[in-house]
N, C-alpha and C positions, 0 to 999 in steps of 0.2 A: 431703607432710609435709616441714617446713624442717627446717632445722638447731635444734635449739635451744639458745639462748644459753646462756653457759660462763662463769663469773665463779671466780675461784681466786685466792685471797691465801697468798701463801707467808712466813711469820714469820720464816724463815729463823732463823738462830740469835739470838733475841730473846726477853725475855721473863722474869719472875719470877711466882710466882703472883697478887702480886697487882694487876697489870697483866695477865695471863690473864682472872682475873676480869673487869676493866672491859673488855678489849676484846670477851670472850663475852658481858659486860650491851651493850656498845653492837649487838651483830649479834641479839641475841632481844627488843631493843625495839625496831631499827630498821625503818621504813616502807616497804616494800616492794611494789610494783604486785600487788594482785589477781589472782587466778587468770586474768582472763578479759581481761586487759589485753594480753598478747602472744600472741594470737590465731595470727596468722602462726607462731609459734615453739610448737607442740604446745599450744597452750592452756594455758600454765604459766609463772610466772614463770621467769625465768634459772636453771638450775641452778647451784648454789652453794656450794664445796667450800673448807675451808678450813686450810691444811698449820701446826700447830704444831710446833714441837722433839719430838723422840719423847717426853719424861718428861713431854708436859704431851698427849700423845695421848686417855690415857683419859678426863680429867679433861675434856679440851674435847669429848670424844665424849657422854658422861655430861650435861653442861648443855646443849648448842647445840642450836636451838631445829631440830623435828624433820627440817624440810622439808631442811636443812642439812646438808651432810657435812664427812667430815675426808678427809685427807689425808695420809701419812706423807712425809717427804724425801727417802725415798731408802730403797734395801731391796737385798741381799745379793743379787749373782749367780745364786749358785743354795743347793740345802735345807741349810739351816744346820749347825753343826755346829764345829769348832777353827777359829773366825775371830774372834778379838777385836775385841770393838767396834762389829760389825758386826748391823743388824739382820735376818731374814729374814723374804721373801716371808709364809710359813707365820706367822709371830708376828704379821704384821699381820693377814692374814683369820681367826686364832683371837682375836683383839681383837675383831673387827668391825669394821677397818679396812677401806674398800673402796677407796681409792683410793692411788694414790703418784707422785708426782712424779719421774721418771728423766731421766739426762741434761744436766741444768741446768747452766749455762757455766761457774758456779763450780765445778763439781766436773769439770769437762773442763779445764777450766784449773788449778786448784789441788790437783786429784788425781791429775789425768794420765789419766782415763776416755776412751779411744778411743770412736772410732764402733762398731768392732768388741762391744767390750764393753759399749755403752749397747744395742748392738740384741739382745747373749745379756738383759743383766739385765729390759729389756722383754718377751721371747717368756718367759723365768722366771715373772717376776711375771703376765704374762697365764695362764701355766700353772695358777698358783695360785691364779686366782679375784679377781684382783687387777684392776682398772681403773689405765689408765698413762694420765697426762699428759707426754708425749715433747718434751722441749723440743733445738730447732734452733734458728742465729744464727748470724751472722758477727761477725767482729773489725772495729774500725774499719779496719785496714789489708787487711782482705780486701777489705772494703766500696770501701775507694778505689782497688784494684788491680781493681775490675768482677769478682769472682768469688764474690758473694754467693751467687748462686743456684748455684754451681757446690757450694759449703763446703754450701750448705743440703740440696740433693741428696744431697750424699754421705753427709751425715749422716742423711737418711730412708731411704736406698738399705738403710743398714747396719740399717734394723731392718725396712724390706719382706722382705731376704732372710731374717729368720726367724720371720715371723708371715703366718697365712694369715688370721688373720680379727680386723678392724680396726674392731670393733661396740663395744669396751672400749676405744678408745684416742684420747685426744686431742691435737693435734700443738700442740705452743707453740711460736710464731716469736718470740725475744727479741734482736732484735739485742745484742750483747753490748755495744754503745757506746752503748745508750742504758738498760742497766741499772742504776740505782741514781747515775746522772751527773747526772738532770735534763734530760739530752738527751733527743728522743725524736723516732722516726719521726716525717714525717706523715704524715698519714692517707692521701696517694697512695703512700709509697711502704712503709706495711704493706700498703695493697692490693696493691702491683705484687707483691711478694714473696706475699703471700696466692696471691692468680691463680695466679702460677707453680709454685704447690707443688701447687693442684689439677690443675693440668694435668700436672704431673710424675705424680702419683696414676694420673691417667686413660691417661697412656701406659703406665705402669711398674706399674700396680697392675692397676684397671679403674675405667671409669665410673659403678659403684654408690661404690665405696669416695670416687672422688674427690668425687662431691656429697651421700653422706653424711657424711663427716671432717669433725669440728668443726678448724679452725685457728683456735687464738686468738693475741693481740699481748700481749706482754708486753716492758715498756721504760719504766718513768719513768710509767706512768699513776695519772694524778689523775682528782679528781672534774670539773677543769677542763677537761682535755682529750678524754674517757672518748668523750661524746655524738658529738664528731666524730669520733671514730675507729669508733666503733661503728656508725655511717651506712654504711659501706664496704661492699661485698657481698659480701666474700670475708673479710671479717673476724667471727669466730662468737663475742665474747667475748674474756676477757684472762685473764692470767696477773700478779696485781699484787704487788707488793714490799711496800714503805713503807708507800705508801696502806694496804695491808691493815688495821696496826696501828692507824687512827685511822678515826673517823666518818666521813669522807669514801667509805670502802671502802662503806657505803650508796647513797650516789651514783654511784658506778661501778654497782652491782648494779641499780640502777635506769634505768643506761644501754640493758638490755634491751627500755626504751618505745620505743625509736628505730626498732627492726625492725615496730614494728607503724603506724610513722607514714606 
């Protein structure tokens, strides 16, 4: 049984309703491979998850077309309670929210979210019935001082040591220089970083977890560069920005034909 492809547009903080609407019409009309096209990948199109701002959660869970999910941005520590402003675990899976986005550069960067504390809010949210997309990256200046893989490490380490079972949880490699720059991997060196994080898995974890963990790339992908990166064999899908908000975010999802070529 392969991995099967992983496609996730994160909105990030965008959006009015009625730009919600167009972009929920362009993903329930959009042309999507046939069940029986990605053979290789469980006999199923790309699984396909997609993170709006919390206020517009219900409303995109309520239209998006079924095969589709959502995603929240980000979810509270631990069971809610005197924290302003803060969403919990428990709020989302009493939505019907199944998935959440944890850990993402911007909120490590611009909130100050340790490794430490990305790996309690993960093992939380796993607690709670929650599916995690776990996102890891380095800084352009990690990247050029050679300790990419060391930053990415530490930062899986911090949520291996508190989760035993990795069936719910998908790992995002975003290098942080090439989010939202225009810059972006190539596709050797999402691989090289892909490899190295399953191998990290397979020492640090075990050999089920590290060739079942989807690892997707997330960094500046378009519909242009989607196919070539999705060629890669340690690359299981993406994590996409921008693109999400426009029609092209069809064309990435459709990047999924590659693994059965």
């Amino acid at each position: 049984m392969g991995r099967k492809f992983f496609v996730g547009g994160n909105w990030k903080c965008n959006g009015t309703t009625d730009q919600v609407d167009k972009i929920v019409k362009i993903l329930n009309e959009g042309q999507v491979p046939p069940t029986d096209v990605v053979a290789l990948w469980n006999c199923c199109i790309a699984e396909v998850v997609v993170s709006p701002p919390y206020v517009f959660l219900p409303v995109v869970k309520s239209q998006l077309r079924p095969e589709f999910q959502v995603a929240a941005q980000n979810c509270w520590v631990k069971k809610g309670g005197a924290f302003t402003g803060e969403v919990s675990a428990e709020m989302l899976a009493n939505l019907g929210v199944p998935w959440v986005i944890l850990g993402h550069s911007e909120r490590r960067a611009l909130l100050g979210e340790s490794n430490e504390f990305v790996g309690d809010k993960v093992a939380y949210a796993l607690s709670q019935g929650l599916k995690v997309i776990a996102c890891v990256g380095e800084t352009l200046e990690q990247r050029e001082a050679g300790s990419t893989m060391d930053v990415v490490a530490a930062q899986t380490k911090a949520i291996a040591e508190k989760i035993k079972d990795w069936s719910n949880v998908v790992i995002a490699y975003e290098p942080v220089w090439a989010i939202g720059t225009g810059k972006v991997a190539t596709p050797d060196q999402a691989q090289e970083v892909h490899a190295s994080l399953r191998d990290w898995l397979k020492i640090n974890v075990s050999p089920e977890v590290a060739d079942s963990t989807r690892i997707i790339y997330g960094g500046s992908v378009t519909g242009a560069n989607c196919k070539e990166l999705a060629a890669k064999p340690d690359v299981d899908g993406f994590l996409v920005g921008g693109a999400s908000l426009k029609p092209e975010f069809i064309d990435i999802i459709n990047s999924a034909t590659v693994k059965s070529a």
